[in-house]
N, C-alpha and C positions, 0 to 999 in steps of 0.2 A: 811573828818574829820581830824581833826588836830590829832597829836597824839608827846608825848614824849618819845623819842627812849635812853632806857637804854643799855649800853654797858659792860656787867655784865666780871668780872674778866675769866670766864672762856672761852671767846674767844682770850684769850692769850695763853690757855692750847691746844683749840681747831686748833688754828695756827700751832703748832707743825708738826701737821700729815701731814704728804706727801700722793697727791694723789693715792704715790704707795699704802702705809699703807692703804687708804682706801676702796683699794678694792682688798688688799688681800687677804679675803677671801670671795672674790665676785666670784664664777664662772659663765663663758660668756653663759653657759647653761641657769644653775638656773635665769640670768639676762633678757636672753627671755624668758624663761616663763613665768617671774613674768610683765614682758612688755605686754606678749601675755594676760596675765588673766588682767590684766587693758583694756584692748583696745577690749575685748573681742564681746561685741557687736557691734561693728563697720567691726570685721572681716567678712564681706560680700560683695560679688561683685556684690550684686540689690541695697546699700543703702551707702547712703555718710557716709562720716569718719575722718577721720585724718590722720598726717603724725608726728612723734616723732622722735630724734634724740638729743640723750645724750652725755656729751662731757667733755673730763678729759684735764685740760690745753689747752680749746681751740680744740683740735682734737675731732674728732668723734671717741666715742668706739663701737656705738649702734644707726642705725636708720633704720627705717622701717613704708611703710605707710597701709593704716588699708581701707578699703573702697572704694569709688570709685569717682575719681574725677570731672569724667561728665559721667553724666545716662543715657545721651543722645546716649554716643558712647563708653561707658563700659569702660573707662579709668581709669586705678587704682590709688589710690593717691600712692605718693612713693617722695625720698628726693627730684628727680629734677620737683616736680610739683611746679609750682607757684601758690603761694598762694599770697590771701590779705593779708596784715599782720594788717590793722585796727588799735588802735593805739600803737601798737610796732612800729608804724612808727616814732613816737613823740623823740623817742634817736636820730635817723639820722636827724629831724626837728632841735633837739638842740644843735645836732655838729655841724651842716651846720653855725648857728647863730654863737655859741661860737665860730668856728672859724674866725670869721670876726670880734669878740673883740678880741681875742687873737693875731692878725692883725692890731687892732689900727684905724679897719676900720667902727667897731660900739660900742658904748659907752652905758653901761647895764644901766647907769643913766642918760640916756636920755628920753626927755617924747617922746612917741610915736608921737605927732606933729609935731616931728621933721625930719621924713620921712614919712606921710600918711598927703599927701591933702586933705583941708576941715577937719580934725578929728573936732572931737565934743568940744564943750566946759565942756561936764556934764562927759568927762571923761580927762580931761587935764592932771588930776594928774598920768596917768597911768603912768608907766616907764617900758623899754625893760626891763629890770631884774625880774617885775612881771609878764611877760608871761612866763618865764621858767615854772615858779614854780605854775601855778593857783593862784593866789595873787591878780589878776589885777580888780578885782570884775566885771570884762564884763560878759555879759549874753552870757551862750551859742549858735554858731552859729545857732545850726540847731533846738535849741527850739524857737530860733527868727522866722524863718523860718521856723515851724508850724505855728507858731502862727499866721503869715504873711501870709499865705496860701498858701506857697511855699510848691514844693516837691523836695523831693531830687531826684529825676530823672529830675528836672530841667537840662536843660544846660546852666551849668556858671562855667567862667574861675576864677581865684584866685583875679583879682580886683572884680567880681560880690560880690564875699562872705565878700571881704573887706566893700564893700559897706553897706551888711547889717547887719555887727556887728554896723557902725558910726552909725544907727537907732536903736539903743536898748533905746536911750533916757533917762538912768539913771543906777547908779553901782550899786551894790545888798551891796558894802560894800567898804568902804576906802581903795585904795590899799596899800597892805603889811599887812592890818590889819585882818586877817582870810584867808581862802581858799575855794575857790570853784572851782572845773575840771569844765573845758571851754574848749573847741576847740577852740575857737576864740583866745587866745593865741599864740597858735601853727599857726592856718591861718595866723595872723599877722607875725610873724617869718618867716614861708616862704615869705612870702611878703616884707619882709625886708631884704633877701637874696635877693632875686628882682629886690630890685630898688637899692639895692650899688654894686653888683656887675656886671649889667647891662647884667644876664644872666636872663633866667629863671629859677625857682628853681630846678627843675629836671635837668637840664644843668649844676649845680654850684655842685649838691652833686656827678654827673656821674663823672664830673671832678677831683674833690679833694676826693672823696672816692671810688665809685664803678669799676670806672676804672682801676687805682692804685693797688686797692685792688685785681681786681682779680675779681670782681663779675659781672658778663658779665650779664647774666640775671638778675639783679635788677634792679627798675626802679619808679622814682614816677609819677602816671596814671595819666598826666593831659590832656591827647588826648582821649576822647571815641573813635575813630573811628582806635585809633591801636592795631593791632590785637597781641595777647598775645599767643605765641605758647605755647602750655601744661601746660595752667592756669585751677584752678579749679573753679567751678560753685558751689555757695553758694546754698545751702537749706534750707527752714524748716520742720520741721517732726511734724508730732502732730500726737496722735495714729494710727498710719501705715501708714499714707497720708503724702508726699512726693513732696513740689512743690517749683520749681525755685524762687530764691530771689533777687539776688543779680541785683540792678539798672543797666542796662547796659547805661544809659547818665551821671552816678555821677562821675566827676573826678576833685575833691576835695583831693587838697594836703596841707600837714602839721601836721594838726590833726590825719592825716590818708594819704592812697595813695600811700602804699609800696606795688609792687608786688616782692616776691622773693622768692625763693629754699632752702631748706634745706641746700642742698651744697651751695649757697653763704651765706645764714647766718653762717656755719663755719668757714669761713673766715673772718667775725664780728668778732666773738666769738676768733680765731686769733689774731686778733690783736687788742682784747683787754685784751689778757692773754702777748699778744709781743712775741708773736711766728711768727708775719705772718713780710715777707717779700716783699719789696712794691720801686715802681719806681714812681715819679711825686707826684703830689697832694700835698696833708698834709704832713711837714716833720715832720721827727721824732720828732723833740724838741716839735715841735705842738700838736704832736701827747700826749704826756706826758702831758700835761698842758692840754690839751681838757679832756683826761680820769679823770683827778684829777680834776676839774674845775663841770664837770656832776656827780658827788658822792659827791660832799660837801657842807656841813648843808645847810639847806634852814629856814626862821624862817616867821612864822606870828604874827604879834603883840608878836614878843620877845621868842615865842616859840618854838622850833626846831620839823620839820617837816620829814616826810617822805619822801614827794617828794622833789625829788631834781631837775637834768636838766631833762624831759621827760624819766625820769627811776625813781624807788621807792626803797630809803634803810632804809631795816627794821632788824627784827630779828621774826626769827623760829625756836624753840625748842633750843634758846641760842645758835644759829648760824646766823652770818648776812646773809642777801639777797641782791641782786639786781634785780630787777625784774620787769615786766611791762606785761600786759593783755591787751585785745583789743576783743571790740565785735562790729562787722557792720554787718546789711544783710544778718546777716544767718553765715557769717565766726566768727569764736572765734579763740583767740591765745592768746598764754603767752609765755614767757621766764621769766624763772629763774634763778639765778648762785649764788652760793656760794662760794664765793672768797677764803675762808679759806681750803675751802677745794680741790678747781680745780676743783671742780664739776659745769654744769652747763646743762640745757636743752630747747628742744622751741616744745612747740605741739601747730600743725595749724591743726584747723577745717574747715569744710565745711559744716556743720549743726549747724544752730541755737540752737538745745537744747543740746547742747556738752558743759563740763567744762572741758576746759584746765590746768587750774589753779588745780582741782584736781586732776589732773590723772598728772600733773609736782608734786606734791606735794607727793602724793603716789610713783612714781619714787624715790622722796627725801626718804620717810620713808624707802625706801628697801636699797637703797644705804649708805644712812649714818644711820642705824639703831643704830649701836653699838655708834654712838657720840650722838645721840638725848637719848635714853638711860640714857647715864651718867647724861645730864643735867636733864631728867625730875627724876632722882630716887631721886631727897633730897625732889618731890612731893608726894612721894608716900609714902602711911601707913596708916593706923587707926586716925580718927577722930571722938570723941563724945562730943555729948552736954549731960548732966547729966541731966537737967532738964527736957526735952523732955521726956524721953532720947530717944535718936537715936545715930544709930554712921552709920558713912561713911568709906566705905575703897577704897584707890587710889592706883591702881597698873600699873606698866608701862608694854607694851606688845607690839612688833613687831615696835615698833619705839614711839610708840602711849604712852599718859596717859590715862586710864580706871576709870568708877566712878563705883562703886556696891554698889548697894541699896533696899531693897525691896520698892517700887511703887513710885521710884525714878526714873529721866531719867538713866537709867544705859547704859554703850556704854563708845564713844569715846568722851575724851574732846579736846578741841579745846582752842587755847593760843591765846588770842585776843594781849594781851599785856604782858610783864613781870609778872607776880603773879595774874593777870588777866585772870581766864577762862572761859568758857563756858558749859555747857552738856543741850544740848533740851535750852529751854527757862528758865535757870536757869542759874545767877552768881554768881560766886566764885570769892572771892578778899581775897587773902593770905598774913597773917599779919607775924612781921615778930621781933624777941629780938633783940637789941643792938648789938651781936655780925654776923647777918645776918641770922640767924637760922631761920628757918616757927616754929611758935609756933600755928598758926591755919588757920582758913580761917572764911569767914562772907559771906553766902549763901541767895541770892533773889531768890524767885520766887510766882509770880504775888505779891500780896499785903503784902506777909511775905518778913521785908526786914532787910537784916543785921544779920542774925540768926547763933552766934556764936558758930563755934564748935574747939575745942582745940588737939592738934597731941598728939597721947598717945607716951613716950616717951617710946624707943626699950630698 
């Protein structure tokens, strides 16, 4: 979904705070236990879990893992488990590329014909700068590949997969002109790492990042048959039944195809705060221009988009994010950072019904509670419609906005967008006076739509 990213005055207020400031009055106590009561049903050594690991400028303050990484032989997850990372893989996917423009050695407006033999005619117009961004209107690989009567426990190497995006036979839309998440993007990308630098993909990012870096155990899975010491084994859960997932022939890189550690994603995280220190590979000046190159705007048909290079910048509770999710086979993962704040985190799952994304986001509410706070209180107060009459009242609580209502969804609301919220199957669209002040908001739900209610003033 396309979406327009407002960048509201108060993250120049929110810049101010040093991460010391932030968590001065965080105690490293009170931080596990609020870590422990999130991750809480996973604390068990019969059933798979996750691994968290939270990070101020880059450094770890906080990581511990929750569950068990193979059931097979009681191994706990913990930071140095390697995990899938599924497609948190797609930022290492788009450094690897953006450095060989930043190189001079691939050109973002070039059509893809231009290194892929045989490409199609019915997608000529594509160009390397729309696989960054989902722009390119290719059909995804692996729903080609249902459809095809492929399985992803297929074994095929990075030309097989090339091969069956050229047979998708037509774009779902004109590239640059909308978006659609595709792998096939990404697969191409690695593949164009490939064939200019006359390595394989995994050989070009070991060289110019993981090595360099520091990250010994990282690695993109394009070999089934290597064996992965102290990796975790993916699951599904479905009420108490518990059974193995993860394809052991899939080794599909690009879209996906990161195995790594807690401990070496700190060293990501490192050096992209420029704290980490590094011999070979990517030089520094590189290194500048690739960070600022993957965080800036991306547009579809003229719009400015979220996704940028294989990472997503948005805004939460009027604080930016950068961030990216990933779900394969049973493994879930996210990272998230908040730049403004030197805050950042990554929880890797190894069960299919796990949300990472909420339990980094609940991390977020405890830790920056006092900045989400600030931003949400000009939401909160008294609203009535006279005619109804009803009234609503919106109160901010433990990081959260709150809706109270009798036989209303009451609870937590949720910030789709800027003045944009959520509660249950209900929208809130918060209007707003000349001088930027909420004068009201205009509430749907199911076929009442627009149903104006006005902020009683304090």
């Amino acid at each position: 979904m396309k979406r327009l990213i407002p960048l509201p005055l108060i993250f120049i207020l929110f810049s101010l705070f040093s991460a010391e400031m932030l968590f001065s009055q965080t105690h490293p106590d009170s931080l596990v236990q609020r870590v422990d009561e999130i991750f809480a049903d996973y604390d068990d050594n019969s059933v798979p879990g996750c691994a968290v690991s939270i990070f101020r400028d880059g450094q770890s303050i906080f990581t511990k893992g929750y569950g068990v990484a193979n059931l097979d032989y009681g191994i706990e997850n913990s930071d140095s488990t390697r995990f899938y990372m599924a497609s948190v893989s797609k930022q290492f996917t788009a450094s690897a590329a953006q450095l060989l423009i930043i190189r001079g050695e691939l050109d973002e407006s070039d059509p893809i014909s231009e290194y892929v033999d045989d490409w199609p005619d019915w997608a000529s117009d594509v160009q390397v700068r729309h696989l960054f961004s989902h722009t390119s209107g290719l059909p995804d690989i692996y729903g080609l590949m249902r459809i095809g009567g492929m399985d992803i426990n297929d074994v095929m190497d990075l030309e097989d997969y090339v091969e069956v995006i050229k047979k998708g036979e037509e774009l779902m839309f004109e590239p640059g002109s909308d978006y659609s998440y595709t792998n096939s993007g990404y697969t191409l990308l690695a593949f164009l790492v490939q064939e200019i630098s006359g390595m394989s993909f995994p050989e070009f990012v070991d060289k110019e990042f993981f090595e360099p870096f520091g990250m010994s155990v990282s690695h993109f899975h394009d070999d089934r048959t290597r064996i992965i010491p102290n990796r975790a084994i993916s699951y599904q859960v479905s009420n108490g039944d518990i059974r193995r997932s993860y394809p052991g022939n899939f080794q599909g890189v690009g879209g996906g195809g990161l195995y790594t550690t807690h401990q070496d994603f700190e060293k990501w995280e490192q050096f992209w705060y420029g704290n980490l220190s590094w011999e070979g590979g990517i030089t520094r000046q590189e290194a500048e221009e690739l960070k600022q190159t993957l965080i800036s705007p991306t547009y579809a048909d003229g719009e400015l988009m979220d996704y940028r290079r294989g990472i997503r910048v948005s805004v939460r509770k009027g604080m930016e994010t950068v961030s990216h999710g990933g779900s394969f086979s049973g493994f879930k993962t996210n990272f998230m950072r908040y730049p403004q704040s030197g805050i950042s985190m990554v929880t890797t799952c190894n069960r299919g019904d796990a949300d990472p994304q909420s339990f980094n986001d609940q991390i977020a509410d405890y830790l920056l509670q006092d900045q989400f706070e600030e931003y949400l209180s000009e939401y909160s107060g008294r609203y009535i419609n006279q005619e109804l009459p009803a009234e609503y009242l919106l109160k901010v609580e433990d990081g959260n906005l709150h809706l109270e209502r009798r036989l209303s969804p009451n609870g937590m609301m949720d910030e789709d967008e800027k003045d944009k919220w959520t509660a249950g199957s209900w929208d809130f669209e918060f209007f707003r006076d000349e001088n930027g002040n909420i004068e009201g908001f205009l509430v749907t739900s199911g076929r009442a739509e627009d149903v104006e209610f006005l902020k009683e003033e304090n």
